[in-house]
N, C-alpha and C positions, 0 to 999 in steps of 0.2 A: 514169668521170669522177667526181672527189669534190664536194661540193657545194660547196665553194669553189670551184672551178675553173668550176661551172656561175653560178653568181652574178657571179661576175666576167664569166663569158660574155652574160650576159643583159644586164647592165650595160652592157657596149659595145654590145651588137645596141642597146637603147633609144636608146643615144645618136649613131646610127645611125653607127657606126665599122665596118660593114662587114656580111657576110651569114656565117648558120652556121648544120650542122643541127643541130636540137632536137627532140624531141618532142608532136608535134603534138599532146595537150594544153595544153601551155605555150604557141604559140602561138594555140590555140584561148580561152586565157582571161586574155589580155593583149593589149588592141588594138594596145597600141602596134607590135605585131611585124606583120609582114608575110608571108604565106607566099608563098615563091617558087613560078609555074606549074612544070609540068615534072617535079618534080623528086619522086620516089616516097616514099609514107611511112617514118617512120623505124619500121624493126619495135621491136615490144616483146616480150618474156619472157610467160610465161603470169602469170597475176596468180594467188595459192594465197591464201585464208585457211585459217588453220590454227590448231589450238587443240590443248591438250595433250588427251590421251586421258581424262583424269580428270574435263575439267573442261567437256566436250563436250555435257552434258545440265543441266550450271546451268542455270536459265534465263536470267539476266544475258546469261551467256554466248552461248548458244545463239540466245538474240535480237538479240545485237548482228553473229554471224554472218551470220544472215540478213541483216539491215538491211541490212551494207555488203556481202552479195554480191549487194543483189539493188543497191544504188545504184553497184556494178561495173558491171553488166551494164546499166545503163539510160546508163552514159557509153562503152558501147561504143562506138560511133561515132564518140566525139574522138578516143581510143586509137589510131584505126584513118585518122585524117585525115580525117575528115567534120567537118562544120561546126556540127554542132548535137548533145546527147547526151538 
């Protein structure tokens, strides 16, 4: 799905024109959506950080690595349909 076609989609879900599935982060950090019961998480793809081979021991680098893999792994739980990360 290209992000215009998801923006447009979000756009009608607020203006409550109807129900679609999203990833459950997106509803997790937008009140105005609603999650329907029932109905099973929408899977995701494995999440990679990735950095070129060269530039893997910057420290810039290598910090900001961290950083966002470990602030990955602490929103597991929205990723994954849970309510809180």
């Amino acid at each position: 799905m290209h992000l215009d076609d998801m923006v447009a989609m979000l756009g009608a879900l607020r203006a409550d024109l109807g129900a679609a599935r999203v990833p459950c982060v997106l509803d997790a950090s937008d009140p105005s959506l609603v999650r329907l019961l029932g109905l099973p998480p929408m899977p995701y793809p494995l999440i990679w950080v990735l950095t070129h081979a060269d530039l893997h021991t910057v420290p810039r680098i290598a910090a900001f690595t961290e950083f966002i893999s470990i602030a990955l792994r602490k929103k597991r739980s929205v990723f994954a349909g849970g309510e809180d990360g």
